[in-house]
KEKE-977425 format. One record per residue (C-alpha): x, y, z; residue number from 1. Coordinates in nm, 4 decimals. Example, Ala and Ser with C-alpha at 12.3 -4.5 7.8 and 13.67 -1.06 7.14 Angstrom:
<sites>
<site><X>1.2300</X><Y>-0.4500</Y><Z>0.7800</Z><seq>1</seq></site>
<site><X>1.3670</X><Y>-0.1060</Y><Z>0.7140</Z><seq>2</seq></site>
</sites>
This chain:
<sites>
<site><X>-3.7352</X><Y>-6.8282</Y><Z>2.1997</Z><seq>1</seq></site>
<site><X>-4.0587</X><Y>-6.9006</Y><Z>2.3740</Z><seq>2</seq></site>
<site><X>-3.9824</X><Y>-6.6226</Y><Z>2.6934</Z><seq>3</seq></site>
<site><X>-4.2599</X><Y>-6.3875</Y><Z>2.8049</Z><seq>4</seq></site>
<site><X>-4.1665</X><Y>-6.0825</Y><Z>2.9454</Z><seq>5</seq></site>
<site><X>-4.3887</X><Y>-6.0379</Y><Z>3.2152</Z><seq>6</seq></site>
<site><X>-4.4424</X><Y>-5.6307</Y><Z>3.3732</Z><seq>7</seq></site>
<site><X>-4.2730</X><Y>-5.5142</Y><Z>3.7149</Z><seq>8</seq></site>
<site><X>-4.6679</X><Y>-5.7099</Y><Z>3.8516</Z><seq>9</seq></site>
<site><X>-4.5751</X><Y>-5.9808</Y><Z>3.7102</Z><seq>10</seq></site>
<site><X>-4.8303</X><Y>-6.0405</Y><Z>3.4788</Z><seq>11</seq></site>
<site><X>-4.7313</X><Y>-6.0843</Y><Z>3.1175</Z><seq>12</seq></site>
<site><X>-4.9341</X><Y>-5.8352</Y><Z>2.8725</Z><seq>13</seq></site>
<site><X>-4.6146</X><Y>-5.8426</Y><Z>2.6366</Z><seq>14</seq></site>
<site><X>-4.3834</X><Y>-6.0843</Y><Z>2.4090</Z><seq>15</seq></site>
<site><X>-4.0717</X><Y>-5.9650</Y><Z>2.3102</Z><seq>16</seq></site>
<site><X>-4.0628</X><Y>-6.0761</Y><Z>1.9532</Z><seq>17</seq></site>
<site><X>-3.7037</X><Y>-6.0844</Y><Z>1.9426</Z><seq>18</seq></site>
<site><X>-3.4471</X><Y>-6.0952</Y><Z>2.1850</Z><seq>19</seq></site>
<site><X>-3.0603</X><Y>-6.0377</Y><Z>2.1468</Z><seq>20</seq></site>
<site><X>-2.8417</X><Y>-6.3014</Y><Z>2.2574</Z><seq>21</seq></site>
<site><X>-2.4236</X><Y>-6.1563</Y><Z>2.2250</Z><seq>22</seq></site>
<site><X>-2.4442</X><Y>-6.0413</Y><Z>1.8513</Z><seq>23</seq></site>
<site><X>-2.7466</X><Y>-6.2695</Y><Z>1.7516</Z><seq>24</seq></site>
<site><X>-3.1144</X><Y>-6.1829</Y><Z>1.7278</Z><seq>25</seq></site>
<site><X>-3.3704</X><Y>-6.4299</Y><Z>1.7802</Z><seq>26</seq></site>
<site><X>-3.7439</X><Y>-6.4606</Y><Z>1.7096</Z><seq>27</seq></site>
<site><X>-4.0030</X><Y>-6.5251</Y><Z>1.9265</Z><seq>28</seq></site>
<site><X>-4.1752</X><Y>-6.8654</Y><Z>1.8743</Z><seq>29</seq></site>
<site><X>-4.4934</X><Y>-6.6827</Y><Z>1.7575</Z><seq>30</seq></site>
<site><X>-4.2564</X><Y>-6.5260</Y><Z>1.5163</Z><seq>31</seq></site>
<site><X>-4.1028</X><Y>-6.8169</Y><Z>1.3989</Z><seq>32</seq></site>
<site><X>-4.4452</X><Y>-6.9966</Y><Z>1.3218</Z><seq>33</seq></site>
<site><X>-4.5533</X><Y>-6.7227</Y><Z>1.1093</Z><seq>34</seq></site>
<site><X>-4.2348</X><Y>-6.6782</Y><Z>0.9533</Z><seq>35</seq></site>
<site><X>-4.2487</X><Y>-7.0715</Y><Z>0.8647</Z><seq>36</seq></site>
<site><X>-4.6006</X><Y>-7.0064</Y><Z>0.7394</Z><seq>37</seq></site>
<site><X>-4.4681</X><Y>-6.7795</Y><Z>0.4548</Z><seq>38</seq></site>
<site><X>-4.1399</X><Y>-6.9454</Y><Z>0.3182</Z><seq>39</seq></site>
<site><X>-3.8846</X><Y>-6.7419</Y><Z>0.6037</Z><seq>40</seq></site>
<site><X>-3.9039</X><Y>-6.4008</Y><Z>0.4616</Z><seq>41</seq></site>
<site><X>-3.7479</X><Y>-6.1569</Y><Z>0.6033</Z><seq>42</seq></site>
<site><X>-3.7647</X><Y>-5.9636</Y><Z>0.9165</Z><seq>43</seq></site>
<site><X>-3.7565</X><Y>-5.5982</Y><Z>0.8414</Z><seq>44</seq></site>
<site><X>-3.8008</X><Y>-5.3108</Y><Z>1.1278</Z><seq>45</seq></site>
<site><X>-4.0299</X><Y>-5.0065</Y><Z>1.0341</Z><seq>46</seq></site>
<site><X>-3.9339</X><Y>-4.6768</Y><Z>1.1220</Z><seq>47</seq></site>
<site><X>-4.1528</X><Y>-4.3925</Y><Z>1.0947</Z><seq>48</seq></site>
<site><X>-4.0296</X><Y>-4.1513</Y><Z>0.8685</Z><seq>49</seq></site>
<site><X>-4.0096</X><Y>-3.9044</Y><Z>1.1226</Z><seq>50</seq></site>
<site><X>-3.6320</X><Y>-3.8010</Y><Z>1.1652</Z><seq>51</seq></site>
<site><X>-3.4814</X><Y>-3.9523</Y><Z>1.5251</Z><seq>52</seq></site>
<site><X>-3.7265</X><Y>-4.1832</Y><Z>1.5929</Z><seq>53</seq></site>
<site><X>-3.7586</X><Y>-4.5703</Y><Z>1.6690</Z><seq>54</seq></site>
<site><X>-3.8169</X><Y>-4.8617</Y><Z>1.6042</Z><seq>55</seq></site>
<site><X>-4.1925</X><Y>-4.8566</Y><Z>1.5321</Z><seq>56</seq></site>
<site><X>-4.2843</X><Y>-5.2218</Y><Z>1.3614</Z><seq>57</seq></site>
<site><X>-4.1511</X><Y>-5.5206</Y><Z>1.2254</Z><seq>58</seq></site>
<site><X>-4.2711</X><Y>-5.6421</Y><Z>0.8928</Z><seq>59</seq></site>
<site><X>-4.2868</X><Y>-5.9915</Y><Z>0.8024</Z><seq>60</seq></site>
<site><X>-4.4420</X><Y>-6.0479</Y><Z>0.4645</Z><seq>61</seq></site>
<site><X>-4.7156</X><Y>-5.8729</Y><Z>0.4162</Z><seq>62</seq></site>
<site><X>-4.7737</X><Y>-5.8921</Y><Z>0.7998</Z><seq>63</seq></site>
<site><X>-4.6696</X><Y>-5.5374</Y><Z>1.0111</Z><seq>64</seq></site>
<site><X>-4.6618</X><Y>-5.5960</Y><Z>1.3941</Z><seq>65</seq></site>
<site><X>-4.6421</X><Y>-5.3148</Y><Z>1.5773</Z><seq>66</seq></site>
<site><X>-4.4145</X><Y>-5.2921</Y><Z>1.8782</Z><seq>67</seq></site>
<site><X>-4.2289</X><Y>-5.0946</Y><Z>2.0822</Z><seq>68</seq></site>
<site><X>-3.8506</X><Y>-4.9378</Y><Z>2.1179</Z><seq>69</seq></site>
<site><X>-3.7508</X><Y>-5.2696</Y><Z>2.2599</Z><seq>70</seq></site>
<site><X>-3.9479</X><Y>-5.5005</Y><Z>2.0147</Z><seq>71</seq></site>
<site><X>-4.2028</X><Y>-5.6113</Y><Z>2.1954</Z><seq>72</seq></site>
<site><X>-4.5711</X><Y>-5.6709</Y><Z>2.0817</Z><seq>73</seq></site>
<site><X>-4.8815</X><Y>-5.6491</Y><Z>2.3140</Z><seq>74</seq></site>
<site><X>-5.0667</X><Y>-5.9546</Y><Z>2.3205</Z><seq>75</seq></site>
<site><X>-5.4297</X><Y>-5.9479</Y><Z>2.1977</Z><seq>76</seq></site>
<site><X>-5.5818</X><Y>-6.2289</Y><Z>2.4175</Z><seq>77</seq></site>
<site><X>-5.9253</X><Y>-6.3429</Y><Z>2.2943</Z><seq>78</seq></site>
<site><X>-6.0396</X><Y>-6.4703</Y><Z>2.5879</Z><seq>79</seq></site>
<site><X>-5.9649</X><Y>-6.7441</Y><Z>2.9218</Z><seq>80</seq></site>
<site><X>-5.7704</X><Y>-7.0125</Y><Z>2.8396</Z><seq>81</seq></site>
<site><X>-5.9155</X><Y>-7.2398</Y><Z>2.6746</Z><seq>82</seq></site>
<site><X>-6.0487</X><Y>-6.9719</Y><Z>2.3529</Z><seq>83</seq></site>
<site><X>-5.8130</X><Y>-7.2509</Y><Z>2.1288</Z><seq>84</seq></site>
<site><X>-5.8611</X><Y>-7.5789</Y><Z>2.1096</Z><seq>85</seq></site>
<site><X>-5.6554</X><Y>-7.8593</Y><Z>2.3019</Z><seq>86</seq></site>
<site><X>-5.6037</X><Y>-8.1887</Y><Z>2.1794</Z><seq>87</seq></site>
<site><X>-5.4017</X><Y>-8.4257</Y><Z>2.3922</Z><seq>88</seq></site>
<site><X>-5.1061</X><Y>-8.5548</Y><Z>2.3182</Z><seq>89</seq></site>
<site><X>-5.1668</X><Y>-8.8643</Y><Z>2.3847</Z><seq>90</seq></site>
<site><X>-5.4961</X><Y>-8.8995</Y><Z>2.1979</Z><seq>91</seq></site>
<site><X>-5.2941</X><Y>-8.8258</Y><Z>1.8939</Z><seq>92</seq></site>
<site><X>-5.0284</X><Y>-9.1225</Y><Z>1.9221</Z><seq>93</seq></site>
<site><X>-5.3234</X><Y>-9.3375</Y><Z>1.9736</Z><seq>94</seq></site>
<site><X>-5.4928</X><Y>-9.2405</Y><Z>1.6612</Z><seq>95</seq></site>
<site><X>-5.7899</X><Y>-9.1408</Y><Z>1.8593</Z><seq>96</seq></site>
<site><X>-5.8132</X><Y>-8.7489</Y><Z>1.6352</Z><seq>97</seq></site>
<site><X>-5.8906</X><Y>-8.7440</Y><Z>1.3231</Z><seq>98</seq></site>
<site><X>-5.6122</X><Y>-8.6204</Y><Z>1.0608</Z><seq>99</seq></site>
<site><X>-5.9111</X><Y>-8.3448</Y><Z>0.9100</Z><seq>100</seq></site>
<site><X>-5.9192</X><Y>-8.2008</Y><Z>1.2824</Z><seq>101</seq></site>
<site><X>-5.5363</X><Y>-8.1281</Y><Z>1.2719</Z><seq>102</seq></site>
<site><X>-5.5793</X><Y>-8.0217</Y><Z>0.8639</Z><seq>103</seq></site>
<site><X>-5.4661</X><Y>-7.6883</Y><Z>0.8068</Z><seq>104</seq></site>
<site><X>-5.4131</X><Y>-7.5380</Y><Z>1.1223</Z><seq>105</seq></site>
<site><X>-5.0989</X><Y>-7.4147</Y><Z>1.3396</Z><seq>106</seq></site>
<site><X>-5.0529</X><Y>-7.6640</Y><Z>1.6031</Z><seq>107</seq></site>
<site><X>-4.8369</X><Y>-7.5697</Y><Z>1.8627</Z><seq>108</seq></site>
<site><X>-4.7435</X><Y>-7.8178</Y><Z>2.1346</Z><seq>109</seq></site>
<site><X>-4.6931</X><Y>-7.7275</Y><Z>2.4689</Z><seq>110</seq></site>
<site><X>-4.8036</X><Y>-7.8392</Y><Z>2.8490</Z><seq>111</seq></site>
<site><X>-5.0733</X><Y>-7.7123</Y><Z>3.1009</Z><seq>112</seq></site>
<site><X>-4.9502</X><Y>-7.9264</Y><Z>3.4379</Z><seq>113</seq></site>
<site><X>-4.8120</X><Y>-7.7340</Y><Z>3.6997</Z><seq>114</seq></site>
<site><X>-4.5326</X><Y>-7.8926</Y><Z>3.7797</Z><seq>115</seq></site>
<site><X>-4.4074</X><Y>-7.8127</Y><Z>3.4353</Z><seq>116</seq></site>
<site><X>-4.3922</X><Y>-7.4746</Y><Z>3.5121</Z><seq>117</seq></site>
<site><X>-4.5081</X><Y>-7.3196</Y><Z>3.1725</Z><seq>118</seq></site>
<site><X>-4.7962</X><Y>-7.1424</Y><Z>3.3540</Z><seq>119</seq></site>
<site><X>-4.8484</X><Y>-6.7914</Y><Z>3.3727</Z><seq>120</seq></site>
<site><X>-5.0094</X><Y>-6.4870</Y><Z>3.5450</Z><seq>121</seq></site>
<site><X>-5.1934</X><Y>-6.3058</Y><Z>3.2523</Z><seq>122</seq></site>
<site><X>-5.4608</X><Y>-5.9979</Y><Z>3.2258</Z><seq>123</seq></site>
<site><X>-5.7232</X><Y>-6.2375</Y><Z>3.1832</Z><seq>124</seq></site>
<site><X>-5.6469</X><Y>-6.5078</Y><Z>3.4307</Z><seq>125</seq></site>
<site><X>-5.3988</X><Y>-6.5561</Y><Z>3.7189</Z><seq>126</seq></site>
<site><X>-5.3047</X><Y>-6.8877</Y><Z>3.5676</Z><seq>127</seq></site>
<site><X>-5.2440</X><Y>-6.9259</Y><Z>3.2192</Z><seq>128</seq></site>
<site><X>-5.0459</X><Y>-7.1950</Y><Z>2.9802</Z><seq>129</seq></site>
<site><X>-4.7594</X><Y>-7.0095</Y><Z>2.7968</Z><seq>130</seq></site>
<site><X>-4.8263</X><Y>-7.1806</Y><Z>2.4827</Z><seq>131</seq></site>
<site><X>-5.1584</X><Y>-7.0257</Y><Z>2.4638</Z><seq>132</seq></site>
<site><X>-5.0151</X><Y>-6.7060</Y><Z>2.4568</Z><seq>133</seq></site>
<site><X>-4.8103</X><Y>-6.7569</Y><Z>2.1617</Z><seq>134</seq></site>
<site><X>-5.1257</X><Y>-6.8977</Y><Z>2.0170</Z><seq>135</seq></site>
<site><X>-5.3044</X><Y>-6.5269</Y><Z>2.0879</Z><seq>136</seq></site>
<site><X>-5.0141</X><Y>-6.3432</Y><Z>1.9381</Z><seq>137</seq></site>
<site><X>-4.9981</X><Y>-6.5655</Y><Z>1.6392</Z><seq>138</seq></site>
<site><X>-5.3918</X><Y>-6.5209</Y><Z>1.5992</Z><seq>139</seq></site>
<site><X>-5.3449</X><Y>-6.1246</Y><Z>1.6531</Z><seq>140</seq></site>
<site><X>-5.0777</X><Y>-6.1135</Y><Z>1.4206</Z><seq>141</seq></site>
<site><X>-5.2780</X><Y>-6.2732</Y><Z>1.0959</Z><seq>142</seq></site>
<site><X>-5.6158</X><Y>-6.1171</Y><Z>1.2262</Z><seq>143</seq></site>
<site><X>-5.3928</X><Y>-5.7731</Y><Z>1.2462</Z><seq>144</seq></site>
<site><X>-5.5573</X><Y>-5.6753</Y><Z>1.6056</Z><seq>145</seq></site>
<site><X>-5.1853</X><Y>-5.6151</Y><Z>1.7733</Z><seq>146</seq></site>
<site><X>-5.2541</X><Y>-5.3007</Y><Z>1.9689</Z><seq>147</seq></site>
<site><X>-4.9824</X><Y>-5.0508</Y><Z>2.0226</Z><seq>148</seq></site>
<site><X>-4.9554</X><Y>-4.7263</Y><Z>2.2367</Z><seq>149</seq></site>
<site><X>-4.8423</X><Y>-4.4537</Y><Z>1.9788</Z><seq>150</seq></site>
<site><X>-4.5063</X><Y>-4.2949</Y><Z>2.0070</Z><seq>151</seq></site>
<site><X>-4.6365</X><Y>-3.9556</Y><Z>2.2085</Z><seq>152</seq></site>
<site><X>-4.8892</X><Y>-4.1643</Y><Z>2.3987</Z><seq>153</seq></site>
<site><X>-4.6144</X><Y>-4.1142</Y><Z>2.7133</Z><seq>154</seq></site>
<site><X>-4.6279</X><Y>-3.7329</Y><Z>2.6964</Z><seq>155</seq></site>
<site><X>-4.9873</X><Y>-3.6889</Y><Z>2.6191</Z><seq>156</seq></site>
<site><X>-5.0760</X><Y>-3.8858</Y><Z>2.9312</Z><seq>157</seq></site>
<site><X>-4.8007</X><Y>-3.6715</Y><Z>3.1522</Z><seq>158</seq></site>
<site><X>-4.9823</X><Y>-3.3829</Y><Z>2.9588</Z><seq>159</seq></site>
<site><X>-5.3130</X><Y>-3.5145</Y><Z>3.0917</Z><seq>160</seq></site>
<site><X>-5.2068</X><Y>-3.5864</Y><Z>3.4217</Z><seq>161</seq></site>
<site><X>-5.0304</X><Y>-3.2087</Y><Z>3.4573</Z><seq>162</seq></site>
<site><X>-5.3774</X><Y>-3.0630</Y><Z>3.3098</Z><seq>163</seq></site>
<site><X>-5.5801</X><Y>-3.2752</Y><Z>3.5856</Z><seq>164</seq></site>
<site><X>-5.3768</X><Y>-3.2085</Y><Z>3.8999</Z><seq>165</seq></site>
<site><X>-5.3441</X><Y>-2.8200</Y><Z>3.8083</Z><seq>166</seq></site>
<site><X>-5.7872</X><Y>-2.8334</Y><Z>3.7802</Z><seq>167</seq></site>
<site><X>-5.7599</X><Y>-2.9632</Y><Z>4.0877</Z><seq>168</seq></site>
<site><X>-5.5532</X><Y>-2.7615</Y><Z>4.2886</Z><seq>169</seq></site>
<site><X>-5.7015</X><Y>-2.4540</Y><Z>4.1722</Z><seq>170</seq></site>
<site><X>-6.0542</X><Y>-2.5697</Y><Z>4.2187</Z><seq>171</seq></site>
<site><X>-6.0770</X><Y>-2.7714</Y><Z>4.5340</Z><seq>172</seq></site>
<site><X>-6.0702</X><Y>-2.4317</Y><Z>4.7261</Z><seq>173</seq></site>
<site><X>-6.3493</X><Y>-2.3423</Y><Z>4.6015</Z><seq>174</seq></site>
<site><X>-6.6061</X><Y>-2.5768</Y><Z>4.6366</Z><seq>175</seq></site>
<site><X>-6.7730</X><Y>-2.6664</Y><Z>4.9198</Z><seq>176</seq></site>
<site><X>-6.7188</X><Y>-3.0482</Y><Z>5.0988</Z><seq>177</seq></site>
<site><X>-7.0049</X><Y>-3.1636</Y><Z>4.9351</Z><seq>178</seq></site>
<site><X>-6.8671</X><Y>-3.1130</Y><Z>4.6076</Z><seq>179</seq></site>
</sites>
C-alpha cells in the first residue's frame, strides 16, 4: 500500500508500514522496495524484552525500523522536494537518459501534477509528491536515521508538564509583574 497517514493537522510526519486489511497484513510500498532489495525476507516485529509491552520495531534483514504500537515509522525527510532526483517519464521512453543514470538505484515512479492528487501537506512543505515520501523512508531506512519517541516518552512529557505548571503556580505569586 502506498497510504500516508497524515496527523489530526493534516500533515503527514508518519507511514504506517503495514496496514491490516480483514485477516491480511500488508506492507507499505517503502517496505516492499526494501524487502525486494534483499530476496523477501521476512518481516519480524521486535518486542522489547520488557514483560507487557509492544510492539517496538520491525526487522527486515538486517534492517530494524523502529515504530510505534500501531506500526508506523516517522519519516526522516532530508529536505524540500526535490532532495531526489526526477527523471521524466517521458524522457525515458524516448531514450533521452542514459541507462548508467538509472544503474543501480531504486526508482520509484510516481506523479507530481495536481490534478493527480498524489500531493501532500508535509513538515517541510505544504505541498509535497507522495512518492517522495516513500523515497525519504526508504533512504531513512538503509541510512538507519528512522527516529522514534521511546516507549515512556508520553509520561515523561506529562511528568514535565505536571513539574512546570506546579513551578508556576507556586511562583507567579511571588514575583513582581516585571518578572
Amino acid at each position: 500500500h502506498f497510504n500516508p497517514d497524515p496527523d489530526q493537522d493534516g500533515v503527514t510526519r508518519r507511514v504506517p508500514m503495514l496496514q491490516q486489511f480483514g485477516d491480511n497484513y500488508y506492507e507499505s510500498l517503502s517496505l516492499a522496495v526494501l524487502r525486494g532489495m534483499f530476496g523477501q525476507p521476512d518481516i519480524v516485529p521486535g518486542f522489547p524484552e520488557r514483560a507487557g509491552t509492544m510492539l517496538e520495531w520491525l526487522q527486515v534483514a538486517d534492517l530494524k525500523i523502529p515504530v510505534d504500537s500501531s506500526a508506523t515509522a516517522l519519516i526522516p525527510y532530508r529536505g524540500y522536494q526535490g532532495s531526489f532526483p526526477y527523471i521524466s517519464a517521458a524522457d525515458i521512453l524516448k531514450g533521452r537518459v542514459k541507462k548508467e543514470a538509472l544503474e543501480g538505484a531504486i526508482v520509484l515512479i510516481g506523479t507530481t501534477a495536481p490534478g493527480l492528487m498524489d500531493l501532500r501537506s508535509t513538515p517541510v512543505s505544504a505541498v509535497y509528491a507522495g512518492v517522495e515520501i516513500h523515497a525519504n523512508m526508504i533512504a531513512g531506512i538503509l541510512d538507519n536515521k528512522i527516529m522514534h519517541a521511546p516507549s515512556y516518552a508520553q509520561g515523561a512529557e506529562l511528568a514535565s508538564l505536571l513539574l512546570g505548571g506546579l513551578l508556576l503556580i507556586f511562583s507567579l505569586p511571588f514575583l513582581g509583574p516585571l518578572w
